[in-house]
C-alpha positions in Angstrom: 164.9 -67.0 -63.1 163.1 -70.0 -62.0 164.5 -73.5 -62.6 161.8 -75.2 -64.4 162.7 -78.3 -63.9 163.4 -77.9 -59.7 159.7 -76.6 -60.2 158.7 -79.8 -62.5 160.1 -81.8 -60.0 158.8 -80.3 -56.7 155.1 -80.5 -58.2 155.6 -84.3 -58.9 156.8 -84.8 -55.4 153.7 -82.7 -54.2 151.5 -85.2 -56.3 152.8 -88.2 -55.6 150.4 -91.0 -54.4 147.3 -88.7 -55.2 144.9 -89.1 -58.4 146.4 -85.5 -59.4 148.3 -84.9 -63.2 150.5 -82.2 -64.3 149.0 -80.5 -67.0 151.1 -77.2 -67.3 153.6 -75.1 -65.9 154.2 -71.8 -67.3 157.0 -69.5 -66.0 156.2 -65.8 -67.2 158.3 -63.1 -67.5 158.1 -60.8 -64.2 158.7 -64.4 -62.3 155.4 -65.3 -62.4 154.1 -69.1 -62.2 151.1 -70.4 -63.2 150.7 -74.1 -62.3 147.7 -76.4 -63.9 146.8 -79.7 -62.7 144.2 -82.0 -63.1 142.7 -85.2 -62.0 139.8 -88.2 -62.8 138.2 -87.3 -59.3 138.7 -83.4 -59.6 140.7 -81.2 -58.0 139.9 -79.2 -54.6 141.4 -76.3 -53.1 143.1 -78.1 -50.2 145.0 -80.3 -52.7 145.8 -76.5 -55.0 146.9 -75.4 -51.3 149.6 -78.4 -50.4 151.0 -77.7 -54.0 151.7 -73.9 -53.4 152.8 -74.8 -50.1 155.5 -77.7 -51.5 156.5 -75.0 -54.2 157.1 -72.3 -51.6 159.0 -74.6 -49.1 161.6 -75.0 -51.9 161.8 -71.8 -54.0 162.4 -69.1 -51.1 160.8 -65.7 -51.5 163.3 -63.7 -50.3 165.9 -65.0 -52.6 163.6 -64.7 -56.0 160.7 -63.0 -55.5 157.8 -65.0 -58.0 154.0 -64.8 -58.1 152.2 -68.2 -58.1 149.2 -69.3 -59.2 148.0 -73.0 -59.1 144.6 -74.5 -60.3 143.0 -77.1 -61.7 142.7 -76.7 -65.9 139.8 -75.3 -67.1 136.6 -77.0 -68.4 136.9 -75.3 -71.8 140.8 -75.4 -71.7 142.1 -77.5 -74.6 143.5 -80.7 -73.3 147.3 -80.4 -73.3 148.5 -84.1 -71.7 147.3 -87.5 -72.0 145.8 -87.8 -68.8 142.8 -85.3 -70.1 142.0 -87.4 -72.9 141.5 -90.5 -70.2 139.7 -88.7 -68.1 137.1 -87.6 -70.8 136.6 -90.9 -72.4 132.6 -91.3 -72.7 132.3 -87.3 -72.5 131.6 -85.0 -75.8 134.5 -83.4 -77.0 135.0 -80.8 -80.0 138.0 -81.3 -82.3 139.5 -78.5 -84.6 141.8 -80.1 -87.0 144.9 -78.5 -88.4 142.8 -78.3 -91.8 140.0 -76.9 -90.5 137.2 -79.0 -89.7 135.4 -79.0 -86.5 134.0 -82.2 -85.3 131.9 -83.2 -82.3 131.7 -86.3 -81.1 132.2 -88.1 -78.1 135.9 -89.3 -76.8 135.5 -93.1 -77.1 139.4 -94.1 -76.7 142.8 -93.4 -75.8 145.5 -95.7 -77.3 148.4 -96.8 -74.8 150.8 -97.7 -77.7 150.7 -94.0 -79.6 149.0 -90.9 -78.8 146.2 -91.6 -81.0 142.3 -90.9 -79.4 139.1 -92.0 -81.0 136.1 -90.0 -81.2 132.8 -91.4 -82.4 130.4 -88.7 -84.3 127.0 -89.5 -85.5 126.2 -89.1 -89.0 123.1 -89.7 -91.6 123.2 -92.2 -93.9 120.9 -92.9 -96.8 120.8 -96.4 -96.9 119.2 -98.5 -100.2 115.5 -99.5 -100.2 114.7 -97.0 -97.3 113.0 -93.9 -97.3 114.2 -91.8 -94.6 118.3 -91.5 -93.6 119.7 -93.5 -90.4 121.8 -92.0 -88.4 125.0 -94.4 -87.7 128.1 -94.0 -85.5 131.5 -93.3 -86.8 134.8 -94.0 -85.6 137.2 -91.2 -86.4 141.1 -91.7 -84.8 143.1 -88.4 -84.5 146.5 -87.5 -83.1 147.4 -84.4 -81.1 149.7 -83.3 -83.8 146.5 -83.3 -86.2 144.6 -80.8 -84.3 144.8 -77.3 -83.2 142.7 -78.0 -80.3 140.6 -81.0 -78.5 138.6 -79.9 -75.6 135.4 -81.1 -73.4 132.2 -80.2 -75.0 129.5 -77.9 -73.0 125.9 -79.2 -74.7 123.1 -77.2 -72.9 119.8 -79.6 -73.8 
């Protein structure tokens, strides 16, 4: 089996002094790795390539046979580490909370103190001596623990 943590470690090394984040690592059964990263800049496929070619200068082939697949984490994916949530502050994001509401709104904060984000939503409010709703901003703070999912937010316009 594959020692998660050589593997943890091997991918940090392989990072190192780039603008690159782990995101995931998932060893499968069958020996088969599947490596996520991310970045602020994005991620190209010479920088996937000198990752695959750290992991297989230290986990030998011939010893344990694996399959490996590194990438960059999808558009849609959910964001998994805190390094996602900096990188989409100012972009729309969709939230499904653990009780089942959906929000949209745009990622306007990452606290560096707790895992807490902020997403602002727009919403109508009637205010008193006017005739037609105005649509003000609302602050909403979350945790990861609170929702099911936070991910970037495709709008076609």
């Amino acid at each position: 089996m594959i020692d998660k943590d050589l593997l943890t470690a091997t991918i940090n090394e392989a990072i190192e002094g780039t603008s690159l984040f782990l995101v995931d690592i998932d060893v499968r059964p069958g020996n088969t790795i599947v490596v996520e990263v991310d970045s602020t800049e994005g991620v190209d496929i010479d920088q996937c390539v000198a990752i695959t070619r750290k992991i297989e200068e230290r986990f030998d082939r011939d010893v344990e046979d694996y399959e490996l697949e590194v990438g960059s984490a999808g558009l849609t994916s959910p964001f998994k580490v805190r390094g996602q949530y900096i990188k989409n502050i100012g972009n729309p994001v969709e939230v499904l909370t653990r009780d089942g509401r959906k929000i949209k709104g745009t990622l306007t904060s990452v606290s560096d103190t707790d895992s807490s984000f902020v997403i602002t939503i727009k919403t109508k409010v009637k205010e008193p001596g006017k005739k037609k709703p105005v649509e003000v901003e609302e602050p909403i703070t979350l945790t990861p623990d609170e929702c099911k999912y936070v991910k970037y937010l495709i709008e076609f316009k």
